[in-house]
C-alpha positions as CSV (number, residue, x, y, z in Angstrom):
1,X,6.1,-191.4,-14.0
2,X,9.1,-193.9,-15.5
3,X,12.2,-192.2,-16.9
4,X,14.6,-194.1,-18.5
5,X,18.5,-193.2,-17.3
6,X,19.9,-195.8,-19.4
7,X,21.6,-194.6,-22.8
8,X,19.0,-196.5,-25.0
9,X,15.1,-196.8,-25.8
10,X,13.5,-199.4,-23.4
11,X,10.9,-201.2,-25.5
12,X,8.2,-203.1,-23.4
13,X,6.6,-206.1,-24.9
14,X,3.6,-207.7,-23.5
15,X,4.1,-211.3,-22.1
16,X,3.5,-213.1,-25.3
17,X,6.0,-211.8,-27.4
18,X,8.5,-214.3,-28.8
19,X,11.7,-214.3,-28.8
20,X,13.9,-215.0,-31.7
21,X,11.9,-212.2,-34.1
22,X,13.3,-209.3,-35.6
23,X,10.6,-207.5,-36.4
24,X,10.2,-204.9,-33.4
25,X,6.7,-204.5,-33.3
26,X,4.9,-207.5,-32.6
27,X,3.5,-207.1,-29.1
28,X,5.3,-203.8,-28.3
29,X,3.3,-202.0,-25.6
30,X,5.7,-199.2,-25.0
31,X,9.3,-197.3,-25.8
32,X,10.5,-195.6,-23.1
33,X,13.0,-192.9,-24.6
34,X,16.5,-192.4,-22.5
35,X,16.9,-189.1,-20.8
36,X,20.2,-186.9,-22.1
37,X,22.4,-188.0,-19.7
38,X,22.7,-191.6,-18.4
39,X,23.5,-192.7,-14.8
40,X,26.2,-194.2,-14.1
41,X,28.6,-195.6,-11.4
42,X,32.0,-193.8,-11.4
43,X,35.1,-196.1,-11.2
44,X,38.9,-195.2,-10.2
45,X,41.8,-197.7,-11.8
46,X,44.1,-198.4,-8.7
47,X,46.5,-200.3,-11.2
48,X,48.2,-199.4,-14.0
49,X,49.1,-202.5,-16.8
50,X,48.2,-205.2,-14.3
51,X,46.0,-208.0,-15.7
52,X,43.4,-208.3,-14.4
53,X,42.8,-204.9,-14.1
54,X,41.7,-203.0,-10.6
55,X,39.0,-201.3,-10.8
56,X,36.9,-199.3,-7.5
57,X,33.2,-198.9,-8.4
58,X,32.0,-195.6,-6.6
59,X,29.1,-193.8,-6.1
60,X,25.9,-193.1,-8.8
61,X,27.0,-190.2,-11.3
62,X,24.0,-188.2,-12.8
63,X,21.5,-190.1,-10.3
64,X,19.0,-187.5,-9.5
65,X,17.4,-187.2,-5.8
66,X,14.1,-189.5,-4.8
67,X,11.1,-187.8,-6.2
68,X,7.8,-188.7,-5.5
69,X,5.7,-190.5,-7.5
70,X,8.9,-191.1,-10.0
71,X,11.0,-194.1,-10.8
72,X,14.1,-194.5,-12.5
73,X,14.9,-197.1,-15.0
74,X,18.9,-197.9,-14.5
75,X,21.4,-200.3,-15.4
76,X,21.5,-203.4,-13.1
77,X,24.9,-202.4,-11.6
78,X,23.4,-199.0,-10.5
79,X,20.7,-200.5,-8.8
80,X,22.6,-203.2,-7.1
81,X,25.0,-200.5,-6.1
82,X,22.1,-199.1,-4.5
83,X,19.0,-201.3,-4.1
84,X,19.5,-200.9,-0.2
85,X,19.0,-197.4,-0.2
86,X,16.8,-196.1,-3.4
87,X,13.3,-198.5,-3.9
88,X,12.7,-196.1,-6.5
89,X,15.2,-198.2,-9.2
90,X,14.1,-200.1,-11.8
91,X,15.4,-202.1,-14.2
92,X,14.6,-203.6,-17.5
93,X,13.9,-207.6,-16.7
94,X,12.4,-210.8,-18.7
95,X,14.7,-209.3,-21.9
96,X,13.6,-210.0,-25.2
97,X,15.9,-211.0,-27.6
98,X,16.2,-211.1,-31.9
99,X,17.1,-214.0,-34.2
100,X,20.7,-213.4,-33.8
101,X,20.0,-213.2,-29.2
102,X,20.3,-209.6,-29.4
103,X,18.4,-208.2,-26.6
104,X,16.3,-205.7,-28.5
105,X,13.5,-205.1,-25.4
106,X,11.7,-206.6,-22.1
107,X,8.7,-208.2,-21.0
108,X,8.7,-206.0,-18.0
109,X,10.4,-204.0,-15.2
110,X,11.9,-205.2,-11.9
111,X,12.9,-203.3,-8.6
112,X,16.3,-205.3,-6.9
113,X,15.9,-205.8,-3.4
């Protein structure tokens, strides 16, 4: 089982699908629909007005626990944050992108190591 902790649809194409079309259905193998709430990585501001601006990157926020059998699709700077410590992260990889280099979908999924 995939769920999807980003805040969007994930739409996986197969291999062949070209980019630069803005049609999304040629080749689409799948939509993956986002979960209510997204994870995230909380951040603390240490300083006030200072350019540029200092920012601490914390711990995962609405990450739920390793289950079995289950993978999470997450942004790439959640599963950096933790690609020592949860195998079960994926995310979206080999993007697919519109006429105007939107990225409207992937070719497929990776796990950071």
């Amino acid at each position: 089982m995939i769920l999807n902790l980003t805040p969007h649809p994930i739409r996986l194409y197969a291999a062949e699908r070209e980019d630069g079309i803005d049609d999304l259905e040629p080749h689409l193998r799948e939509v993956i629909e986002p979960e209510a709430t997204p994870a995230r990585l909380a951040t603390i501001e240490l300083g006030g007005g200072m350019w540029p601006e200092l920012v601490e990157f914390g711990h995962a926020q609405n990450l739920p626990p390793k289950r079995d059998g289950v993978h999470y699709i997450v942004s790439l700077v959640v599963a950096l944050a933790l690609a020592d410590r949860r195998p079960d992260l994926l995310v979206p990889y080999r993007e697919v992108r519109n006429a105007s280099g939107t990225v409207i979908g992937c070719r497929s999924l990776a796990q950071p190591v």
